[in-house]
N, C-alpha and C positions, 0 to 999 in steps of 0.2 A: 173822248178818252183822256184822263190824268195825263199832263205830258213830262215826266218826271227828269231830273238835271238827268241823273242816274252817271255813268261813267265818266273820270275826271282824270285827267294828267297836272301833276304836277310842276310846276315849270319852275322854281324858284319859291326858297321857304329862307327865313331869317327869324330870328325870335322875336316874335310879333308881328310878324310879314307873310306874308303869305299868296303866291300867284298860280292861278291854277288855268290850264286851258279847259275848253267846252268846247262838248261836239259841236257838228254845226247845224244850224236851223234855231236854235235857241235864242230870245230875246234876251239880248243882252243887259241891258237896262231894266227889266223886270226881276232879272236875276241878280242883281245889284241891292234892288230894292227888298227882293226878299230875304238876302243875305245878311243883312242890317238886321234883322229883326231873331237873329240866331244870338245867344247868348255870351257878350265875351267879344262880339264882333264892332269897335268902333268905327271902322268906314270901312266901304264896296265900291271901289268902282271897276267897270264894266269897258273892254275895248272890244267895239264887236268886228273890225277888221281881222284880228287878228283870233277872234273869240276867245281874250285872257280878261280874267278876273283877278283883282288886285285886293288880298283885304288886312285889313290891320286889327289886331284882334289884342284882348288881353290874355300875356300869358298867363295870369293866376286864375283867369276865369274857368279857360279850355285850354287845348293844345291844337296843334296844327293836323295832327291824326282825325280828332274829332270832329275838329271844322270841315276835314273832307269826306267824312262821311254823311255831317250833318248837312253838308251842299249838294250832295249826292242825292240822298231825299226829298229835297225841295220841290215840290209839284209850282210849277208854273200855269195849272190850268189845261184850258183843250186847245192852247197855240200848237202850229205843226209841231212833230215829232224832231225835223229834220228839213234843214233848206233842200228843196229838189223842186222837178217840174213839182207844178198844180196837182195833185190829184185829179185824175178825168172824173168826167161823168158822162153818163151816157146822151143826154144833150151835148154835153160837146162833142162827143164822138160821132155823134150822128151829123151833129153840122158841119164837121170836118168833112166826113164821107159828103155829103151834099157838094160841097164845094169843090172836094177833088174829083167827084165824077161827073160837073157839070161845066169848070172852068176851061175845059177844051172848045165849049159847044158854043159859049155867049161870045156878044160882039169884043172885038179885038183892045178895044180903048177900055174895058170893062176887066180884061184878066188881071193886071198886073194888082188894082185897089182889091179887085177879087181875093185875089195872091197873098197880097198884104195883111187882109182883115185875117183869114185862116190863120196866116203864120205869124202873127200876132206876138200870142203868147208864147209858142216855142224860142221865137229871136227874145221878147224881153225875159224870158226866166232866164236864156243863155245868157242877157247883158249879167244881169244879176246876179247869177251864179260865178260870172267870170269875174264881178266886181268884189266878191266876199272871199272867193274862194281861188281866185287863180282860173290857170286851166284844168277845164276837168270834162268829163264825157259831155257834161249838157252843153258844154262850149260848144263841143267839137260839133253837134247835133245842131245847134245855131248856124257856126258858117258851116254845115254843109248845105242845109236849106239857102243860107246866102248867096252861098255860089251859082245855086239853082235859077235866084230869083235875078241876078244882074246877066246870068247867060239869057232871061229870057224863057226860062224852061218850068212853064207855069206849073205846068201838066206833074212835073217830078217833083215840083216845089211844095202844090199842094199834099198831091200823094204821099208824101215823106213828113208832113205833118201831119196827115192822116194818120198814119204809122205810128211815126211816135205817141199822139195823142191815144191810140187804141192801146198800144202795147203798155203805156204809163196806165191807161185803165186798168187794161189785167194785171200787171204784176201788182200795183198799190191795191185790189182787189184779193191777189191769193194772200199779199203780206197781212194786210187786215184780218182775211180769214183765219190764218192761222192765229194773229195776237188771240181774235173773238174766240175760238176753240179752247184755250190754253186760260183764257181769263172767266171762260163760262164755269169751268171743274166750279168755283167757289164764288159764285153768282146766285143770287134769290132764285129761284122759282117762278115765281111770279112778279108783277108789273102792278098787282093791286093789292090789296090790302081789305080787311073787315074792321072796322071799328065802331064801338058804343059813344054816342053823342046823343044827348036828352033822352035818353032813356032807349032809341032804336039803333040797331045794327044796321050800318051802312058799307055799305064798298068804295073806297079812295084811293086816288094813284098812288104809288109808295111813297112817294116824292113830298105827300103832302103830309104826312105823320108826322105829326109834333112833341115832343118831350109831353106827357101828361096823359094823350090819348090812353083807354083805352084798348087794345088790340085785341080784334078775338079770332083763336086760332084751334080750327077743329082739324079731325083726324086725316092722315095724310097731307096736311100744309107747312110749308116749314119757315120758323119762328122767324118773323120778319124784323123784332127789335132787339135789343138788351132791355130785361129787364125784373119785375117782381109780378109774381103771379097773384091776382086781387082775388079770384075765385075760380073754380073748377078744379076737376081734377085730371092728370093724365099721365100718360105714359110717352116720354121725353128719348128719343134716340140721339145722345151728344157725338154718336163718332166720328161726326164730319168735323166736327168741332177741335173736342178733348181726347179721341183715341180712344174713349174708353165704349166699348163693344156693348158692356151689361145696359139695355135701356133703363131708362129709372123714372121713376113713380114722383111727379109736382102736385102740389100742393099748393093752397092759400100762404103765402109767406116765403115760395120757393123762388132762386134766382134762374132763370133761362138764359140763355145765347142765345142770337139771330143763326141763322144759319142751321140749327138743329130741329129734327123734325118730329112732328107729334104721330106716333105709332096708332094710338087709340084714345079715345077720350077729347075732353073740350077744355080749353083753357080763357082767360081774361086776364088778359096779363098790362099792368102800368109800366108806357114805355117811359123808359130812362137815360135810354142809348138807340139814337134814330139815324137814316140817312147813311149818310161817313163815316160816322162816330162808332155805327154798329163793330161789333168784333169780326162779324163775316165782310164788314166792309174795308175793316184794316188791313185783313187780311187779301182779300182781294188787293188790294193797292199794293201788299209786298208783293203779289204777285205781275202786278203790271211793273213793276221796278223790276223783278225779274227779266222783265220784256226788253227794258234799256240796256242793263245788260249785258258786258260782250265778252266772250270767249274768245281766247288766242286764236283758233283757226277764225274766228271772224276779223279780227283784226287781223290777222294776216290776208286771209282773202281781198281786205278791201287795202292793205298797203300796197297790194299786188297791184291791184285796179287801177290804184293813181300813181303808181310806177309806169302803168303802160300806157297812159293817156298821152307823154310827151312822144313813145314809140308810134303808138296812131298817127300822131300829127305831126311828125319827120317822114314818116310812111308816107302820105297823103302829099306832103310836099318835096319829096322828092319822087313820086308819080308824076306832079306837076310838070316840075324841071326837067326831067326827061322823056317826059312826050308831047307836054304843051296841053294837056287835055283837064281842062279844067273839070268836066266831067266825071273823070277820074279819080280824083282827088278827090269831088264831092261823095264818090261810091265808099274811099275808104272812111272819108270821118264817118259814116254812117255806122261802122263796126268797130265799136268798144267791147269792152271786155266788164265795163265796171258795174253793171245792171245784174247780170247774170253772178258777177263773181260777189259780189255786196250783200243782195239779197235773200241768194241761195240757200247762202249757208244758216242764216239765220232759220231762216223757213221752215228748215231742216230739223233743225232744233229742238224749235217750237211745237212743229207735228210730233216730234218723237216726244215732247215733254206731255202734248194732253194724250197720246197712245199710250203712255204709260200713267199719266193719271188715270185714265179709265179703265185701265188692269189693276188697283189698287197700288201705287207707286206716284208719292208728290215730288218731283224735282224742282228742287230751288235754283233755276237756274240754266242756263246752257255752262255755264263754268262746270258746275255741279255734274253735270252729261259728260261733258269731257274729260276731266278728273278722277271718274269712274271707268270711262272707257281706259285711262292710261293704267286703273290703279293695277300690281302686279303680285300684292300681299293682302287679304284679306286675313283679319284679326277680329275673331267670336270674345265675347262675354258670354257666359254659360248662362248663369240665371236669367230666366225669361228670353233669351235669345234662343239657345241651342237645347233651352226646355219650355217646357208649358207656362214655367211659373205657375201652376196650379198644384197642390200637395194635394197627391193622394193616397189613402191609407194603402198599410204595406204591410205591418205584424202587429199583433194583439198578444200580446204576454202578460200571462196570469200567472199570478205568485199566492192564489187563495183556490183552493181548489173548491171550492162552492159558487166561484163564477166560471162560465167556459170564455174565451177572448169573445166570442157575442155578445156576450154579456156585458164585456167592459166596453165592446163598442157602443151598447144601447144606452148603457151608464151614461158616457161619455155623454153620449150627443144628448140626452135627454137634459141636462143642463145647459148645454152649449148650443142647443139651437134659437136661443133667444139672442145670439149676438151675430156679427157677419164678419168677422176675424176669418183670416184662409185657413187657418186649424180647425177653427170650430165648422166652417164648410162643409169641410173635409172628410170631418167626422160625423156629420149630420147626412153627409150623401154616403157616407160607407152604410150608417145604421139602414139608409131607408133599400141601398140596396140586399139589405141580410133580412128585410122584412120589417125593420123599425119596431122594436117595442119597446115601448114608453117608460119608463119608471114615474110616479108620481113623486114630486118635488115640492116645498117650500121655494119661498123669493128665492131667485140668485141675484147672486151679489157679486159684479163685474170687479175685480181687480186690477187696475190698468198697469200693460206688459208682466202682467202676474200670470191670471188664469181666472177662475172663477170658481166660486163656491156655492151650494144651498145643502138642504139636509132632508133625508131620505130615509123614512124608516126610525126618525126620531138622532140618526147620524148622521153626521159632519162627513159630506163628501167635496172635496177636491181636485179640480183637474185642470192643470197648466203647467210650468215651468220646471227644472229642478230645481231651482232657488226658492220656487215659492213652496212648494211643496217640500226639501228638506229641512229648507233654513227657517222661512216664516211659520210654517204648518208644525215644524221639528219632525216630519216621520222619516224614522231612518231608513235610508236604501242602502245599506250594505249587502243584504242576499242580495240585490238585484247588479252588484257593481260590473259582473260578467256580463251580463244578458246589454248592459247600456253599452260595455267598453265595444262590442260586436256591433250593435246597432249603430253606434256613433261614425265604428271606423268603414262601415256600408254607406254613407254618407245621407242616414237618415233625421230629421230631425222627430224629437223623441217629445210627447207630451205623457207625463204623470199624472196615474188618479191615484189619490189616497182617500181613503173610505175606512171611517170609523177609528182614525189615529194610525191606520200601517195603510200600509203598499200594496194594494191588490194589484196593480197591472199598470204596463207600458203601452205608448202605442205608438207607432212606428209609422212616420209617413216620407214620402219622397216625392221633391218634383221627376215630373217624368218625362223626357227626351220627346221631342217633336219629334213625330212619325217621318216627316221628310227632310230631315236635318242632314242623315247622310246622302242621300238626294240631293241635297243643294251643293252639299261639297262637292262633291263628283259634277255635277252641270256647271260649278264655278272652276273648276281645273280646268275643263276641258273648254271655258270662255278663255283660258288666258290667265289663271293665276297661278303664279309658281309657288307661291308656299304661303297657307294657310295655316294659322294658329290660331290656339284657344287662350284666353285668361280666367282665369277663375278665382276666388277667395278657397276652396274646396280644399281638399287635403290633396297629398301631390298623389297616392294610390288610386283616389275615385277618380281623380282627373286625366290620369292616366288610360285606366279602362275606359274615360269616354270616348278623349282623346283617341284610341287606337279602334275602340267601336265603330268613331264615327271617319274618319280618315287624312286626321290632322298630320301635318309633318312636324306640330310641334306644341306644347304648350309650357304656362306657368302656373303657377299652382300658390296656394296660402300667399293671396298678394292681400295689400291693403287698398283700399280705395285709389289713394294719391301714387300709388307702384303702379297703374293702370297708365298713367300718363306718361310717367318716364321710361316705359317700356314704347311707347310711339315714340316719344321723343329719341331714344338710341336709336330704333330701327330706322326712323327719317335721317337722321345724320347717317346712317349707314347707306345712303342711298334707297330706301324702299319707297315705295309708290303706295299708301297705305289705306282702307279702307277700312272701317273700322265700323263693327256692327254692336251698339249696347242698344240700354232699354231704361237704365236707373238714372237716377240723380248722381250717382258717384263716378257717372259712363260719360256727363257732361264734356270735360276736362280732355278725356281721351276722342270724342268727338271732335271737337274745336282742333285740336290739333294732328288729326291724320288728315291726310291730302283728301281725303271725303269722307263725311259721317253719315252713317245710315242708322235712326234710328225706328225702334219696334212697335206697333200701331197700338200696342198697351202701352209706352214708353212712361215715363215721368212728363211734366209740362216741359221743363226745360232742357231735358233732352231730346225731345222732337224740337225743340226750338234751337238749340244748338246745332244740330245735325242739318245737312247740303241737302238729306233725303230722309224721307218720313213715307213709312210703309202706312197704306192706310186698310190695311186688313193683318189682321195675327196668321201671319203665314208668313213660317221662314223663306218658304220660294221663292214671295216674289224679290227679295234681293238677289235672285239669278235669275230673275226676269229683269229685274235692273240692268244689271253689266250686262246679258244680252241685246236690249236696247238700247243701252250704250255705246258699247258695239257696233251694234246695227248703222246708228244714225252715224259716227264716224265714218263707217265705211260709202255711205250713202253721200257724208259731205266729200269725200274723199272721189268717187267717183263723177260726181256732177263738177267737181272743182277740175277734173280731168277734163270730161266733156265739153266744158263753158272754155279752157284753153283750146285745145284742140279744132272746136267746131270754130269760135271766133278767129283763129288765124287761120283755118280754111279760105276762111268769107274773106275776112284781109285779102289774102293774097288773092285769090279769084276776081279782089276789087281792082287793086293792086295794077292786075294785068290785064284790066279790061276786060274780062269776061263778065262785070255783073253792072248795071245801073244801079245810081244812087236808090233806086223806087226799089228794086231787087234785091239788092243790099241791105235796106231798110226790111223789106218782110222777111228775109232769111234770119237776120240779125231778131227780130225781136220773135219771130217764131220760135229759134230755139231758145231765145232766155226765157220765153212764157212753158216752152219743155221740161225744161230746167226745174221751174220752177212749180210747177205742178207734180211733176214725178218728187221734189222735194216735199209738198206739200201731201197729198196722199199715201207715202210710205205709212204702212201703219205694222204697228205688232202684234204678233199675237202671242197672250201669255202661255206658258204652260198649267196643263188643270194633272 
């Protein structure tokens, strides 16, 4: 796996200076070198004592902001994550257990080398650890085995590295599990690939597809490269991709994503984006940076950790000093706290992040989880949020009495179903629901943001805008000024047909309110939000009636794009906690700057890119699927962060006072952090249908 810098403290910044710390486990010196090669950056170096990085940069190139996002980025490869023990495996677990259940039995001259090879690695990861890091829990796990092994006390000595070695197996096991869960959401499919080479179809690892190949992808596989379709034809599902639901029809000459999948039909597509490079591959990678990572209750969790490692080992030696029992002493270093409290939480996270991707819900993040869980204001955009964003027809007015509104429906769409505009849709599924009957037409002739025209009956028929139709066309709509001022102030939008130089008819369409829009409000009230608002462009009467329709405590009304922003921006200075649901390009701005952005699984590209969270199905619910899994995993971290206290200063003190052996100690102590840590990992949600 990508081992990415990902989170960074800043220690010291000067104008052109710039020193930043790094978590720990990270090669310092690689990270030096990769830092070098960021734009702007004249020298890196690298103290891995202390894990700071020192870089001198040019101010006119970048800034000191940039530079720490761009170091934040920096993939170092598949070096560990994080200095800690080894990762086990199950050979060394097994050979540990070999040793600690046979070094009682062999001759006497043979335990102590016995003793030694076992505990090996646990004493040199402690030197290690202690040498980079100070003291910290794997110290404390080093001398306790030490004490073990200078009393003499083979038998605990090996056992306890038994222990640890297992219990370092399973938890680096459930943490894996959960990153492999959370990074599969947006993972290929498959491990192989079809490709055309000399004229035969063949099968190749993915690994080995080269910029040029070939790629052939039949029905139910999904697009393995970026690239251009050479021949076939198909039907292209982008929504894992682009949000966008409608599948669509490839072609010879059409551009594909990796990652999206083919419904029906065969494709041959020239790849041009392979490996890495792919779009499902970059994306994957933000998601493993997602992984690095860290939310306040994890940072806090693990400050807590290494707060209480010096309390362990004052513990531990004042058991000493007052009973002499070396024993003792080696019982309590056995029970840390920083395994269970480190781990947990993240764990926790993670399972709650791929439970809700797999209820159509992407969280960016464990911040983005938390954020949500705190947020206490929820703030609607109407269009396409708190409606369909689909128009659908609503009045037909006829001002010629030789058409009935039928009429003007079939008018309508009979020109208009040559194009895929949401009016002309609209108007095309209203005809077909009234029976569709056709009028026979001459070419139309598309007018762009006009409307369109052809001729019918030897006349000039029109239908689109009132600009194009009073102004361009000249047909006066004065009779009709009443019938528009009503329809206008109903908050429909209105398309014009003029037919044969006047006005026959209007047509009246409206988006229409999600079926579960009030629904969501009421399930987010009762998560935890105190006041709930709409924003809209609308007039302030329809927004009003939505507003009280659907169960707002408040809304605004006729805003402009950029009034969307400054409306978060007061409520944040006001202190609110703000979540913020849009879908547009003009929603960007107000995303970015509410404490989390959710945006809509139609959204715009850059507002799902903008946004903490990205619904991946057109259903307003699952943003109260959200905040309840938000929720949820809070309380979940909240609880085992109880437990992991509690249970380890049990064990403490039980060690404390002689009631538990180092070997006892050692299996209480990592049985419930692997408790822990599995009730973390399996928490799952379930959405509501």
């Amino acid at each position: 796996m990508a081992a990415f810098v990902g989170g960074l403290d800043v220690v010291h910044r000067l104008p052109g200076r710039l020193r930043l710390r790094y978590r720990k486990g990270l090669d310092g010196s690689a990270l030096a070198t990769l830092a070098l090669e960021i734009a702007g950056v004249t020298s890196a170096r690298a103290n891995g004592h202390v894990r700071s990085l020192t870089l001198t940069y040019d101010p006119g190139v970048t800034s000191a902001e940039r530079l720490v996002a761009a170091v934040a980025g920096l993939n170092l490869g598949s070096g560990p994550a994080r200095r800690a023990r080894p990762p086990g495996n199950r050979a060394r677990v097994m050979a540990s257990l070999a040793t600690a259940g046979s070094v009682a039995f062999v001759p006497a001259p043979l335990r102590l080398p016995m003793s030694l090879a076992a505990t090996a690695p646990v004493l040199a990861n402690a030197f290690g650890d202690w040498r980079d890091n100070g003291v910290t829990s794997h110290a404390l796990e080093g001398l306790a085995v030490t004490i073990s092994l200078m009393r003499a006390d083979y038998t605990a000595a090996t056992t306890t590295a038994f222990m640890l070695t297992l219990g370092e197996y399973l938890e680096d096991s459930v943490a894996r599990r959960a990153d492999e869960l959370l990074s599969s959401l947006l993972r290929p499919s498959s491990h192989e690939v079809w490709v055309l080479r000399d004229g035969a179809e063949m099968v190749v690892p993915a690994g080995e597809v080269a910029v040029g190949d070939a790629v052939v992808v039949g029905t139910g596989a999904v697009i393995p490269v970026d690239g251009t379709v050479l021949s076939g034809e198909a039907t292209v599902n982008e929504a894992a991709m682009t949000g966008e639901s409608v599948s669509l029809a490839k072609g010879r000459g059409a551009a594909v994503l990796s990652g999206t999948l083919v419904e029906d039909g065969r494709l041959v597509i020239y790849a041009e984006q392979v490996g890495r490079q792919t779009a499902a591959a970059r994306i994957a990678d933000y998601v493993e940076q997602c992984l690095e990572a860290k939310s306040e209750a994890q940072l806090d969790a693990a400050r807590l950790a290494d707060r209480l490692v010096p309390v362990v080992l004052k513990l531990a030696g004042g058991a000493w000093l007052l009973t002499g029992d070396w024993r003792r002493a080696a019982s309590v270093l056995q029970a840390d706290y920083a395994c269970a409290l480190k781990l947990a939480t993240p764990v926790a996270f993670k399972s709650a992040m791929y439970a809700a991707g797999k209820a159509g819900i992407l969280i960016k993040g464990a911040s983005a989880l938390e954020r949500l869980a705190a947020a206490d204001t929820f703030i609607f955009d109407k269009t396409g949020t708190l409606t369909t964003g689909l128009l659908e027809v609503t009045d037909a007015v006829t001002f010629d009495g030789r058409y009935t509104p039928e009429d003007l429906v079939f008018l309508a769409a009979s020109v208009e179903e040559h194009y895929f505009h949401p009016l002309a849709l609209a108007v095309v599924a209203a005809a077909r629901e009234l029976g569709s009957h056709h009028f026979d037409h001459q070419e139309v002739e598309f007018i762009v943001a006009h409307g369109v025209s052809s001729v019918i009956d030897g006349k000039r028929i029109v239908v689109g805008s009132r600009h194009f139709v009073a102004e361009d066309e000249g047909i006066d709509l004065g009779p009709a000024e009443e019938t528009i001022g009503r329809l206008y102030r109903d908050g429909k939008t209105l398309l014009y047909i003029g037919y044969g130089g006047e006005l026959i008819g209007i047509i009246g369409l409206k988006d229409s309110v999600r079926a579960s829009s009030a629904r969501t409000i009421a399930r987010l009230r009762k998560l935890g939000a105190r006041r709930i608002l709409m924003l809209t462009g609308d007039h302030r009467e329809r927004a009003a009636e939505m507003a009280d329709a659907l169960g707002f405590d408040g809304f605004y009304a006729e805003l402009m794009p950029e009034d969307k922003a400054a409306i978060i921006a007061r409520l944040n200075a006001e202190g609110a906690r703000i979540a913020f649901v849009g879908d547009g390009i003009n929603d960007a701005p107000a995303l970015a700057g509410a404490h989390v952005g959710i945006a809509m699984q139609r959204g715009a590209d850059i507002a799902r890119l903008t946004a903490d969270i990205a619904l991946l199905e057109d259903d307003i619910e699952r943003i109260a699927d959200a905040k309840e899994a938000a929720n949820e995993a809070m309380r979940l971290i909240a609880r085992n962060y109880k437990a992991t206290v509690w249970l380890n200063t049990a064990i403490l003190g039980a060690a404390a006072f002689g009631f538990l052996s180092p070997v006892a100690t050692a299996v209480l102590h990592n049985g419930t952090t692997l408790g822990i840590l599995l009730n973390a990992l399996h928490k799952r949600f379930s959405r509501r249908r």
